[in-house]
N, C-alpha and C positions, 0 to 999 in steps of 0.2 A: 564656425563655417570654414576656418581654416582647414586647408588641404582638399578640399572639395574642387573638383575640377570636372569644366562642362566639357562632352565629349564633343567633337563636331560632327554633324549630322553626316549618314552617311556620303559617299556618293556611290554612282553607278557608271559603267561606263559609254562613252555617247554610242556604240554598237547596242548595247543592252536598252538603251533611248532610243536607239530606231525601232528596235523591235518590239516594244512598248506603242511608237505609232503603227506599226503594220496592225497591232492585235486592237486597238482603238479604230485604225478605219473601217478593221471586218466589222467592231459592234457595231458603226453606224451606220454599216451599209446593209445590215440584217436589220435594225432597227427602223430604216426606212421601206425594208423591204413589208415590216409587219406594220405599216401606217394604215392600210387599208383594214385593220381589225381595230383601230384603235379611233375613239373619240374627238372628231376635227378640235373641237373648242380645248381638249387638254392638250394636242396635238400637230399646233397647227405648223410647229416651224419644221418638221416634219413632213407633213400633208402635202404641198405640194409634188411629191414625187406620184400620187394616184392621180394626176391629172393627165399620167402618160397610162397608154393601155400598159395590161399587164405584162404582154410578150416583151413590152420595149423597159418595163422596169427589169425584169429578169436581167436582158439581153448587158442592159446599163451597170446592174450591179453584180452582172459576171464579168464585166470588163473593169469596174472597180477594184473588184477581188484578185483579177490578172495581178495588178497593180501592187497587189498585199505581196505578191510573192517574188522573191528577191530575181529568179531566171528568167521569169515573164517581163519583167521593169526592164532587165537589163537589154534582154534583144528588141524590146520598142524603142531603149535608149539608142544603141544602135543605130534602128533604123531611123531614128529623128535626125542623127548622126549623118548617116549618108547622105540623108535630104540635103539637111544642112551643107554640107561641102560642095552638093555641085550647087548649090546657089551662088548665083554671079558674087563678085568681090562686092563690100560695100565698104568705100575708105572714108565714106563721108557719116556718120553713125545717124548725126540730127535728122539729116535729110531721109534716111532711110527707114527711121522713128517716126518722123511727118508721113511719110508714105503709107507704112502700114496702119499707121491709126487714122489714114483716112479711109482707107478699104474697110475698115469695120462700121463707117457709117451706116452706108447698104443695112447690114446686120441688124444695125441698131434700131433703123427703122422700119423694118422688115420685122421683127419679134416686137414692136411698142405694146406699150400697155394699152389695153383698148377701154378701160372701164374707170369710175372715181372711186372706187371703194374704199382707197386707204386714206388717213389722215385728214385733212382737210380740204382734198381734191375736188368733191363736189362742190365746198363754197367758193372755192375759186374762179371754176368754170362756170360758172353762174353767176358769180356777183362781180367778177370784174366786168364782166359784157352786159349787165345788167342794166338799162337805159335810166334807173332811180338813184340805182347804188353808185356803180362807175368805180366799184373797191380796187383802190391804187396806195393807198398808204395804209401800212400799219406797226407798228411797235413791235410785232412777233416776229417781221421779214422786213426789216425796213429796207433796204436796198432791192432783195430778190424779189416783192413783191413790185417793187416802183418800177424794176427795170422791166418783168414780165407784163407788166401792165401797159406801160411804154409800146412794148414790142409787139404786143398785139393791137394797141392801136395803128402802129405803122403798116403792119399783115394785113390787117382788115382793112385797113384801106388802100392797098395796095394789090393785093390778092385774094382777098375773102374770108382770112383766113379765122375760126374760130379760136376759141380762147384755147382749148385742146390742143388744137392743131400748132397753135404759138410755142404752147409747152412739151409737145413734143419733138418740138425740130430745135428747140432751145436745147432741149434734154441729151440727144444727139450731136449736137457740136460739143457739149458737154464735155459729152463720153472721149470724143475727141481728142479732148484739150488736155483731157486725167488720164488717159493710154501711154500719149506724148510725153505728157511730164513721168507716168509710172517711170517707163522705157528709159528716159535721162538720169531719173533717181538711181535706177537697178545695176544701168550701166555704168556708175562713176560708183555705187558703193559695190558693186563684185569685183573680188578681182580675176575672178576666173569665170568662165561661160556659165559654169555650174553656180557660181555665185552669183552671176547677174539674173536667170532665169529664178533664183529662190527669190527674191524680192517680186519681182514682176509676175511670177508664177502664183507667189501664196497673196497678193494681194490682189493681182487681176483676175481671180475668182471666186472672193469673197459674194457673199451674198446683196450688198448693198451694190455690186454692180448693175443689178435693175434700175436704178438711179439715173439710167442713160441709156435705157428700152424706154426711152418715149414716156419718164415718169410725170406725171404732175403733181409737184407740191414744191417746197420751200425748201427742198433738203439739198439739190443737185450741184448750184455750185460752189455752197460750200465749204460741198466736199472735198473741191481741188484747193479748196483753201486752207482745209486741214493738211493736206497732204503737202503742201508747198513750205506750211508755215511746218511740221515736224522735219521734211528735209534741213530747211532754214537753222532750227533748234540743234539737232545733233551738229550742223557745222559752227554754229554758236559754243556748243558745250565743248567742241573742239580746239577750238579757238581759231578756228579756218574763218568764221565771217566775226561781223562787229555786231554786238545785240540788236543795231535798230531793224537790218530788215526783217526776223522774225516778228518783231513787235508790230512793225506795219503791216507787216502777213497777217497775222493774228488778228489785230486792229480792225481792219478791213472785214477779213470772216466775220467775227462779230459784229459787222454792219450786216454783212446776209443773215446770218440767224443768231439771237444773243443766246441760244443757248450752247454756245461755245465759248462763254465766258465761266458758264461752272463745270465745262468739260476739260478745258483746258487752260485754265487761267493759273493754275498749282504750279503747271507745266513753263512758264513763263515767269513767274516770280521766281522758282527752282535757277531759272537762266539768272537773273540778275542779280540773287544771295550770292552763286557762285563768281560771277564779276566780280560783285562789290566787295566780296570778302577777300579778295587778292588784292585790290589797293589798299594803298596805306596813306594816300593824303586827303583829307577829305575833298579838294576841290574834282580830284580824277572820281572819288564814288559820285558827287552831285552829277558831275559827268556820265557817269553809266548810267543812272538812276533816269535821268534826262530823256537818255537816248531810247528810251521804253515810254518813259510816262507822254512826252513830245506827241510821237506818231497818234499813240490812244486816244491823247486830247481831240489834236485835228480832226481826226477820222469821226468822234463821237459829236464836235461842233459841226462836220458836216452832215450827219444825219438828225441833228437837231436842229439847223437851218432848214432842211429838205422836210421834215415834216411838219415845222410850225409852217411854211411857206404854202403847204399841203394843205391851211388848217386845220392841222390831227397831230398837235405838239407836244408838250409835257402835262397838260392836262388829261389828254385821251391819254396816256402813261400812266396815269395816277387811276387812273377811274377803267374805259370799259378793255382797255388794251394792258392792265395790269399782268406782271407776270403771272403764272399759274392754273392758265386756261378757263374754262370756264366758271368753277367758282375760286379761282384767285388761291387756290392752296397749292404750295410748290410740292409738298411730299407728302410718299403716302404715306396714311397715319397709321401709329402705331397700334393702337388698339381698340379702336370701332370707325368705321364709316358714317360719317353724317351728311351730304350729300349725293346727289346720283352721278355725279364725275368722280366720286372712291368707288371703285371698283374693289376692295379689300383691304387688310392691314399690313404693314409691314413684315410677320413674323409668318404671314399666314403659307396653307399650301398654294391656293392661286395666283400668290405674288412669286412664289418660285419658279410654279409651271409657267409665267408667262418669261420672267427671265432664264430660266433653261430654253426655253422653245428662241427668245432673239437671239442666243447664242448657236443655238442649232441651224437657225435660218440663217443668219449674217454669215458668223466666224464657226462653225463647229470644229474647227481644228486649231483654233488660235488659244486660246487660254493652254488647253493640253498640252500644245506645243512648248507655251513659256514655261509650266510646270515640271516638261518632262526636262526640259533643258538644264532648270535649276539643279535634276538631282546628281548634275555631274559637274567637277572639278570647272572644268571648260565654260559651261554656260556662269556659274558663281561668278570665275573670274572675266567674262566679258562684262556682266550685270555691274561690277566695279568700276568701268571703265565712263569716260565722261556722258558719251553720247546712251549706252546703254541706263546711265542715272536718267538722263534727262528723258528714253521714250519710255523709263518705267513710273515716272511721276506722273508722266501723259496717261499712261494705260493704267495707272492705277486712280487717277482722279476722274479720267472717265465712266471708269467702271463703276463707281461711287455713287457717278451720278445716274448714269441707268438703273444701279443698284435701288436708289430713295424717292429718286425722283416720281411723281405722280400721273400716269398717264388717261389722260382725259377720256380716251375712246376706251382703255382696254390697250394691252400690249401687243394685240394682234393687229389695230389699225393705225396703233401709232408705232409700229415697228420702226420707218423713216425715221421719227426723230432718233431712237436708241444705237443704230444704224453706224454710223461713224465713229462710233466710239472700237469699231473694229477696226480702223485704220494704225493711232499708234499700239494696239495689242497686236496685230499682225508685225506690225514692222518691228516690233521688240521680238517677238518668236523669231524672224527670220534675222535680225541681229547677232540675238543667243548661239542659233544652230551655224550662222557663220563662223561667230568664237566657235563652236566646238570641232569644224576642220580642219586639218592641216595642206597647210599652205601646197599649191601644187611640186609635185618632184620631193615632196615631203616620202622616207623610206618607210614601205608597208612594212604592217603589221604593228604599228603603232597604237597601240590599247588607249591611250589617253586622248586620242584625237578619232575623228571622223577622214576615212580617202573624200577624194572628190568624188569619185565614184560612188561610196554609202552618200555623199549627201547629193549628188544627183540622184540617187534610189530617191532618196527622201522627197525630193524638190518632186520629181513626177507624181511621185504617189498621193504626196499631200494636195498640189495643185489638179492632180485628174481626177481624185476621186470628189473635192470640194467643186471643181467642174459641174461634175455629175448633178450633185445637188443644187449647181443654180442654174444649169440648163434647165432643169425640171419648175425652178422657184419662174426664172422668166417663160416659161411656157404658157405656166398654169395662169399667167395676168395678159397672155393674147387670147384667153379665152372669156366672150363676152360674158359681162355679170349686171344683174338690175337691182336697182333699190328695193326692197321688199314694198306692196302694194305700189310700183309706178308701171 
């Protein structure tokens, strides 16, 4: 084997990478255009785009298309341009972040979801208000359901308000609370206008933003707890913060739903190996090690005080609130189904169409994005860098777990839970495509980097055509839907 030498994979350069995404958003915007020929059940992350009349999908995905092309981008840049400038000074940025994302409440509750079709929405609304049941604790949301539970007893007996109604106005401050934070995250990692709108742009229109149109279920917040705890992590891997408050971030999420302990728990031990492996005495590693397992403890004794207290403790754990929904199996299996919660096998076609279709609906631009970035110079050498390790362990252990994990209704209704796993994959694309610009006042014609300008192309085009697709996703769930036979 001597003399044998591996070549390194090509690369491309990041101009030849945009244009790679221009020719990916026409497929998906012709793709959507052909949903209405195409089978809802092979099709659904798709499908909602035919819940707008035809004139207005045309109209939508000729303004998509605008977007593909490099002279159309730039005069809407432009004009977003002007807007921008005569808007008043704002020296205060927080305060100006509070303000616009509370003007999106309106919105938010103006487009709610009106129906319980997905996930576990119907038993919620039904059984927490239920004069038998009073369902307030359980093992699959131990906090999100205590607090929702909580807050519609205060509603109702203060205002009247239904269990619905509870979790739609919860759902909405929500949106709120993860607008604010997006907007804080975007603005301390851009360094430039163009770089602050790529983070805030490719994540505040992913598809999981229906989460805070008035959603009911267990997913909504937290989501902002993903989102808190990956900012948290990259400044960790940095060495800008100290391990414990991701750990507590993190910790805490895992009180609202545990299935953010196999989406992102890699992502977190990833943070501590790299600690622990720079010291050299063991008393400073018990110290790092500490400062992660500490938070976990606490946060887990308190939600195991709060539900034996509940009596629904370690026993309902073991028994009817065991992981794995209804019959208690966490993954799909490999090569037959044996109850009516497998839905198929691991290898099969239905297990693809339902994970192509969550990627389509959530994130359709996110995987591509990190893809397209790897195959140049620039995005390799950001992927090296700490904070880039750290949201590729995220994005890649989540994805793992969407990947095997077994979903009880079918991928189409338990979309919610697979849902955040678009969070650290989005923010790793927009990581990437940051590495591949060069810095502003940087001399054109630089082959090895992105202008600010190509990646402002990019930032519009990826964030308004991914737009498009969840204006259509949130439309299609203000329109009312019944149970079959009710």
């Amino acid at each position: 084997m001597r003399g044998i030498r591996i070549r390194p994979l090509p690369a491309l350069s990041p101009r030849h990478g945009l244009w790679a995404v221009r020719i990916y958003a026409l497929l998906l915007i012709f793709l959507h255009l052909a949903a209405p020929y195409l089978p809802e059940e092979q099709s659904w992350g798709i499908f909602p785009f035919t819940y707008w009349p035809r004139w207005l999908q045309w109209l939508a995905a000729g303004i998509g298309m605008a977007l593909c092309v490099p002279a159309a981008n730039a005069w809407l840049r432009a004009a977003l341009g002007r807007l921008g400038r005569r808007s008043p000074s704002r020296p205060n940025r927080r305060w100006w972040f509070a303000a616009f994302s509370l003007t999106l409440a309106p919105l938010f509750w103006a487009c709610r979801l009106v129906h319980t079709r997905w996930g576990d929405a119907y038993i919620l609304v039904n059984a927490i208000a239920h004069p038998e049941v009073r369902l307030t604790y359980t093992w699959q949301a131990p906090l999100d359901l205590f607090l929702h539970a909580k807050a519609w007893g205060l509603t109702h007996r203060w205002w009247g308000w239904d269990v619905m109604q509870t979790y739609q106005a919860l759902s909405v401050a929500a949106g709120v609370a993860f607008v604010f934070l997006l907007l804080c995250i975007a603005d301390e990692m851009g360094r430039t206008p163009a770089e602050k709108m790529l983070f805030a742009g490719w994540v505040g229109t992913l598809g999981l933003m229906q989460f805070f149109f008035g959603y009911v279920e267990n997913y909504v917040w937290m989501t902002i707890g993903i989102l808190a705890y990956l900012r948290l992590g990259m400044r960790a891997a940095e060495s800008r913060t100290d391990i414990l408050p991701p750990a507590g971030v993190l910790g805490l999420t895992h009180a609202f739903h545990p299935s953010t302990i196999l989406g992102l728990e890699a992502s977190l031990v990833w943070l501590w190996w790299r600690r622990w492996k720079r010291e050299r005495e063991w008393r400073r590693r018990l110290a790092v090690t500490l400062r992660i397992v500490l938070p976990m403890l606490v946060i887990l004794a308190g939600v195991v005080v709060l539900m034996e207290a509940g009596g629904h403790g370690i026993q309902a754990l073991l028994e009817e609130d065991a992981p794995g929904g209804g019959d208690h199996r966490w993954f799909v299996p490999l090569t037959q189904t044996t109850t009516r919660w497998e839905r198929y096998t691991m290898f099969s076609w239905g297990h693809f169409l339902d994970w192509a279709n969550e990627q389509l609906l959530v994130a359709p631009f996110s995987l591509v994005l990190v893809l397209v970035a790897l195959t140049t110079r620039a995005g390799r050498r950001t992927l090296r860098q700490p904070a880039g390790q750290f949201l590729a362990v995220a994005a890649l252990n989540y994805l793992l777990f969407v990947s095997v994990w077994n979903p009880d209704y079918g991928g189409r209704r338990d979309w919610d839970l697979f849902a955040p796993a678009a969070l650290p994959l989005t923010l790793l694309a927009a990581y990437l495509w940051r590495g591949m610009a060069a810095p502003a006042g940087t001399t054109e014609g630089d082959t090895l980097a992105l202008s600010q300008e190509e990646l402002a192309e990019a930032v519009l085009l990826v964030a308004g055509v991914s737009a498009i697709f969840t204006a259509a996703w949130v439309y299609s769930n203000t329109i009312p839907w019944s149970w079959p036979g009710t």
